[in-house]
N, C-alpha and C positions, 0 to 999 in steps of 0.2 A: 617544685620541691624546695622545699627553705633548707637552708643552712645548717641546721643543726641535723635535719632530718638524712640530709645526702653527707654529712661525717656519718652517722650511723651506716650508713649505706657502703662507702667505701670502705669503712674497717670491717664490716660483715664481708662483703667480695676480697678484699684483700685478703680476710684471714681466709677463704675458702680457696683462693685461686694458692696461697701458700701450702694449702693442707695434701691439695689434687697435686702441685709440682713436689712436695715433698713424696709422697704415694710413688711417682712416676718415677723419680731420683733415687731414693734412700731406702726402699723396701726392704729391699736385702739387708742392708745394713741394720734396719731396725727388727729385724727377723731376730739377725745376730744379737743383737743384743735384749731381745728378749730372751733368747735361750740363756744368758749371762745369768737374767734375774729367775729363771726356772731355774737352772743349773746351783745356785747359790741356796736357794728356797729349798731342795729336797737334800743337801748335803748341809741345810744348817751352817753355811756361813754366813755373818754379818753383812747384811746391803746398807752402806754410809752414804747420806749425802750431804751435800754442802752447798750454798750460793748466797750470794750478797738482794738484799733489797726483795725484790719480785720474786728473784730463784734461791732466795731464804725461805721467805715463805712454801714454794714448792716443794722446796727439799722435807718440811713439815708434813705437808700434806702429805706425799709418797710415803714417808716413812708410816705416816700414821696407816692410810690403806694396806700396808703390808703387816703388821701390828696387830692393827683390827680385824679389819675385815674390806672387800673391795667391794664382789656382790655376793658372794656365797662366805656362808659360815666354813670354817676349818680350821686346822693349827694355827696358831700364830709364827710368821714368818721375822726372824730377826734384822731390825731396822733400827735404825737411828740417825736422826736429823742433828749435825756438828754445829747446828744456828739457834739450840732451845735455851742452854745453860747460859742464865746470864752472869752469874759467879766468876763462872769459866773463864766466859767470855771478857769480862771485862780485866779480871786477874791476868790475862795470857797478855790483852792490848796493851795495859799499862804495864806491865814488867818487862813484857820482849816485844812486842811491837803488834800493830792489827793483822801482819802479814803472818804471824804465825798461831789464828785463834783457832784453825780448823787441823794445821801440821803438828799440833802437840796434844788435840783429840787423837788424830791416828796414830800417833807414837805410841798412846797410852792404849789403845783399843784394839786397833786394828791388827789381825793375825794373815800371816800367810793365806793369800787365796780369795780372804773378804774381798769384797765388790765395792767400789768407791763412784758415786755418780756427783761428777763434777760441774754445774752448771753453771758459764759464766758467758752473757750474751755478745760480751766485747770480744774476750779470750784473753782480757790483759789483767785481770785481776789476781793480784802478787799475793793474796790468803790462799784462791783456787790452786794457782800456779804451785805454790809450797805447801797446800795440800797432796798434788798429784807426786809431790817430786817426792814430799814423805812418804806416800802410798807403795812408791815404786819399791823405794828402801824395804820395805815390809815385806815386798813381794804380794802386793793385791794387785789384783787386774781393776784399771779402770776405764767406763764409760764416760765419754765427754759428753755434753749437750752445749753448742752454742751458737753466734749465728754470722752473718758472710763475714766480719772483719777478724773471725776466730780460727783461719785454718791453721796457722804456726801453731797455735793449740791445740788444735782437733792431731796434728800432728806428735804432740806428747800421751796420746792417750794408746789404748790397746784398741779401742774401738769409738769412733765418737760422732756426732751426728751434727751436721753444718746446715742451720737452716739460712736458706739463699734469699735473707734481706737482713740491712741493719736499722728496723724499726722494733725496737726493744720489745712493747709488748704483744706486738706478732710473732719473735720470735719466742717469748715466751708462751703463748697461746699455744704453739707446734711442741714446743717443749713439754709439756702439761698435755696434750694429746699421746706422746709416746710415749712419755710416763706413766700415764692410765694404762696402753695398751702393755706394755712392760709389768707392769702388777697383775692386771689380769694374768698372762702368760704362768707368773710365777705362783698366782693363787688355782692355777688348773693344775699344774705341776705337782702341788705339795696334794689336793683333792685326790689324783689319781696313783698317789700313792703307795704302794703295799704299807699295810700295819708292820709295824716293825714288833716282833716279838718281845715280850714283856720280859726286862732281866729277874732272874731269881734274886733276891735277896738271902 
């Protein structure tokens, strides 16, 4: 087997032998926190997310599948990814600092009850961290996603999921599996629905 072919090899097995130990570990907890993103999805609260790098991009994605569409056509579900605006974003860094470009999106947005899904692989990132501590303020429940050097963080969150390695984009690989599964959830949710009666005008 040459070199390049057995790295493919081990990041394939590693990210499987991750995905089977997270199954065996975290079920429940990711049960729970799919009910978070149904629950949010049929009451029409806002699902936020946020993350630097890799889980900026993610936070896009997610938001986008809840928006769109995941696999089945239906209402559109309110999302919004705190990592799109570059306006924002840069306007927030240069006047009060990078730590506060995702905590003064939720200042402005976020209402009682919203969903805030926080992914930070380390658990030390001070934008995440003053995301969650703004979210708190609001009174939004939030989901944490991060991975083994994150538990003091998974510890600030209402519900958060520790994936058990700190090889960045494995733990984003598990991250982005329960985020698919978390959409789904929340796009069955809104399908099964009752029609809500039409108001008179």
């Amino acid at each position: 087997m040459t070199p390049r072919a057995s790295t493919v090899r081990r990041g394939l097995a590693e990210g499987a032998r991750l995905l089977a130990l997270t199954l065996e570990t975290e079920e429940e907890r990711i049960e729970e926190m799919a009910d978070l993103f149904a629950e949010a999805a049929v009451r029409d609260r806002t699902i936020f997310f946020c993350g630097n790098g890799g889980s900026a991009a993610e936070a896009q994605h997610l938001a986008t599948e809840l928006v769109a569409r995941f696999l089945k056509d239906r209402a559109a579900i309110p999302a919004v990814a705190l990592t799109t605006d570059t306006s924002l974003l840069t306007a927030v860094g240069n006047d009060t600092g990078f730590d506060q470009v995702f905590a003064r999106q939720i200042e402005a947005l976020g209402r009682a009850k919203d969903l805030l899904v926080a992914m930070t692989t380390s658990g030390r990132s001070p934008n995440i961290l003053a995301a969650v501590t703004a979210a708190r303020r609001r009174g939004m429940t939030v989901i944490g996603m991060t991975g083994a050097s994150g538990r003091a963080f998974a510890r600030r969150c209402d519900l958060a999921l520790v994936v058990p390695s700190q090889e960045t984009p494995r733990v984003q690989e598990v991250h982005l599996v329960v985020g698919h599964l978390c959409c789904e959830r929340a796009e069955q949710a809104v399908r099964t629905r009752p029609r809500r009666p039409r108001q008179r005008r």
